[in-house]
C-alpha positions as CSV (number, residue, x, y, z in Angstrom):
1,X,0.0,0.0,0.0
2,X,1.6,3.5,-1.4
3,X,2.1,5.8,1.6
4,X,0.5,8.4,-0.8
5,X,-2.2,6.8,-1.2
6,X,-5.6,8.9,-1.2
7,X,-8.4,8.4,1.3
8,X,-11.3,10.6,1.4
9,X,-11.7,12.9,4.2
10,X,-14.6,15.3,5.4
11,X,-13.5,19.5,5.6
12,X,-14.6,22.0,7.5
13,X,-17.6,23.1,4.5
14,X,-18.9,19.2,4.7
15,X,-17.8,18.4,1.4
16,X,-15.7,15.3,0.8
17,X,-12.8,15.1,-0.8
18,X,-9.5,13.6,-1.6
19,X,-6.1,14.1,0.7
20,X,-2.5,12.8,-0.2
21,X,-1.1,11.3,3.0
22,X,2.3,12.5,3.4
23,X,5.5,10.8,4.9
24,X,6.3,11.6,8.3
25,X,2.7,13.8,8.2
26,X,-0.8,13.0,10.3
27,X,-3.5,15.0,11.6
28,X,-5.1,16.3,15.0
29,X,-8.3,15.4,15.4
30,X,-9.2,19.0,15.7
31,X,-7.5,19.3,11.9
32,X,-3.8,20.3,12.2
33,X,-1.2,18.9,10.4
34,X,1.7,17.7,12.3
35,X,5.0,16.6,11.8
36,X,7.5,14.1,13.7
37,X,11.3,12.3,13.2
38,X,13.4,10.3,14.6
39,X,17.1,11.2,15.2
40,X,18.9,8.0,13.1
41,X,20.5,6.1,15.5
42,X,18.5,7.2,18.8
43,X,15.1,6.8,20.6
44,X,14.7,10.8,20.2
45,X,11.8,12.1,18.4
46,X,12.3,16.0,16.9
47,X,9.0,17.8,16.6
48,X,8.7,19.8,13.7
49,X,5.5,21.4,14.4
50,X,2.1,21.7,14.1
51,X,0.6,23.4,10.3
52,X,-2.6,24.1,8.9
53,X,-1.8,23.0,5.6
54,X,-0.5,19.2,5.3
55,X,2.0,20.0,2.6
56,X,3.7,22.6,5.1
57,X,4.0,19.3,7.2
58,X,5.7,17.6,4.4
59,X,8.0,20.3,3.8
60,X,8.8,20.2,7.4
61,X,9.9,16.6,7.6
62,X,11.8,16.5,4.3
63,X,14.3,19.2,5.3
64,X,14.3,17.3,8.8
65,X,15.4,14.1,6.8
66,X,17.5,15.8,4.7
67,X,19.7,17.2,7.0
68,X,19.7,13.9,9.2
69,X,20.2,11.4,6.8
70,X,22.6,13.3,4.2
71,X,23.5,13.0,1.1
72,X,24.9,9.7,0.9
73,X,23.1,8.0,-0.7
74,X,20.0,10.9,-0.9
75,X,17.2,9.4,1.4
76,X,14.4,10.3,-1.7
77,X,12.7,7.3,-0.7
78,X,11.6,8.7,2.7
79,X,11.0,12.3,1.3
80,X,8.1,13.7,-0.3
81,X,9.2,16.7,-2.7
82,X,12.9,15.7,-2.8
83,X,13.5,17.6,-5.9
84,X,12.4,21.3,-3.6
85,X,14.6,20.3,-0.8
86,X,17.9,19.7,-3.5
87,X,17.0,22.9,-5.3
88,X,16.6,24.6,-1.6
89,X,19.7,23.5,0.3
90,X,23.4,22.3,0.5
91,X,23.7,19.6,3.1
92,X,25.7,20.8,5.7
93,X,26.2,18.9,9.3
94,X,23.2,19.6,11.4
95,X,22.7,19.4,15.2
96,X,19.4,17.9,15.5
97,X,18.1,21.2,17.3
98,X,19.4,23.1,14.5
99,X,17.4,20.8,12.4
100,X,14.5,21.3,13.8
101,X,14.6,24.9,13.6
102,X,15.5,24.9,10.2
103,X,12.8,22.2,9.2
104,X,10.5,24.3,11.0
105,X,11.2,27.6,9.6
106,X,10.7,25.7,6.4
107,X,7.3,24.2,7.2
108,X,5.9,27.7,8.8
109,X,7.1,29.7,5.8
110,X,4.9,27.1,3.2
111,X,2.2,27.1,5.8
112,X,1.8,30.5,5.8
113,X,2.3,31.0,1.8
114,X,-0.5,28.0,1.0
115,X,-3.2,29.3,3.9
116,X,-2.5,33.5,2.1
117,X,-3.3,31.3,-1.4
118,X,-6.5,29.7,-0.4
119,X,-7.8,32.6,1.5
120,X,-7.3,34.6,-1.7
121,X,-9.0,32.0,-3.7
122,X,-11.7,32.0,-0.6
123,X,-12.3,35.5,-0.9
124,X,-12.7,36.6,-4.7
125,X,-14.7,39.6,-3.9
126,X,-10.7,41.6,-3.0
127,X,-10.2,42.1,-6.1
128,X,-6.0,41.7,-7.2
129,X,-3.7,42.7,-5.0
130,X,-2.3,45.9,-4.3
131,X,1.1,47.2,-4.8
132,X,1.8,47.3,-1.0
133,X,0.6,43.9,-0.5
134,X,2.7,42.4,-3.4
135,X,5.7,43.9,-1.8
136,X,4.9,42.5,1.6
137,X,4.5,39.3,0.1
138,X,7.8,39.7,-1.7
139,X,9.4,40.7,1.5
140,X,8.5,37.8,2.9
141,X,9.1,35.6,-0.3
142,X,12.7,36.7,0.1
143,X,12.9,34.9,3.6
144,X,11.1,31.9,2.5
145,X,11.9,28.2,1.1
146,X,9.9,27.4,-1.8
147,X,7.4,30.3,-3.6
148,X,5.5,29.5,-6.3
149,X,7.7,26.5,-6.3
150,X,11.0,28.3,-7.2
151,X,13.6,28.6,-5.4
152,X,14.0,32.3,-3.9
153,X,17.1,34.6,-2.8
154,X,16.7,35.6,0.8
155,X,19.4,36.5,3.6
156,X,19.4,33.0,4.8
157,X,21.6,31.0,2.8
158,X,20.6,28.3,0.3
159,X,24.1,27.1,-0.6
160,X,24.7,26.7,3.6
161,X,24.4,29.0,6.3
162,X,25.5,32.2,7.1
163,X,27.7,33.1,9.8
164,X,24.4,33.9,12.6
165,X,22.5,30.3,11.6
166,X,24.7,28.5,13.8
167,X,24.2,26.9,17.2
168,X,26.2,26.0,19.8
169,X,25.4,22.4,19.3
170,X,26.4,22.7,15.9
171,X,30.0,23.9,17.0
172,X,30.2,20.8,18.6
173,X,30.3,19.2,14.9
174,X,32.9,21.1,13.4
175,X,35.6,20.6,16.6
């Protein structure tokens, strides 16, 4: 049985309809998506948060697995969009608390471009959007992951990190 497999579900408007289950993804019964890994090797479980859209969740535990697993050989089988995390990121050696707060940056920044997407879609009365409210949204494009599903510029570093996204136990790795 695919782990993609689709099985119908029941939204908040009462209509049914079809959602992909995602790798390392399930939901709250309340309807949150959440996301969860093991460290490789250990009994420790990271928690990558809690999202309103399930492929934020997905995001989440691919760059989780992605930094924990490596490169070698690339864990694609236990991603789900391995392609965006390769475009995204240069493996670099990861505490696991740095992973989690990279995985969950990445999660929260899909989250919140997918739930600005459907509301607009919700709410066709706005009209486009303004000028103001394209530049907010490319302000915050340029600190994001994945947008439109391209791969943006931002301060945070795609081919590593800069010389701030370290932590301490990350030191720990390179003495």
């Amino acid at each position: 049985m695919s782990r993609k497999s689709k099985t119908p579900i029941v939204n908040s408007n009462l209509k049914t309809k079809h959602e992909i289950k995602y790798k390392g993804v399930r939901r709250r019964p309340w309807g949150k998506w959440v996301s969860e890994i093991r460290v490789p090797g250990t009994t420790t479980r990271l928690w990558l948060g809690s999202y309103a859209a399930p492929e934020a969740a997905a995001i989440a535990h691919d760059t989780a697995v992605f930094f924990l697993k490596g490169l070698d050989p690339l864990p694609t089988t236990s991603m789900n969009f391995p392609w965006r995390i390769i475009e995204a990121y240069n493996w670099a050696p990861l505490s696991p608390a740095s992973v989690q707060r990279v995985a969950s940056d990445a999660g929260m920044t899909t989250d919140a471009q997918l739930t600005e997407e459907l509301w607009r879609l919700e709410r066709p009365e706005l009209g486009p959007v303004s000028v103001s409210e394209r530049e907010e949204v490319s302000r915050l494009s340029d600190q994001s992951v994945f947008f439109e599903g391209q791969r943006e510029s931002s301060e945070f570093s795609y081919q590593g990190f800069g010389m701030y996204e370290l932590n301490v136990d990350d030191m720990e790795i390179y003495m």
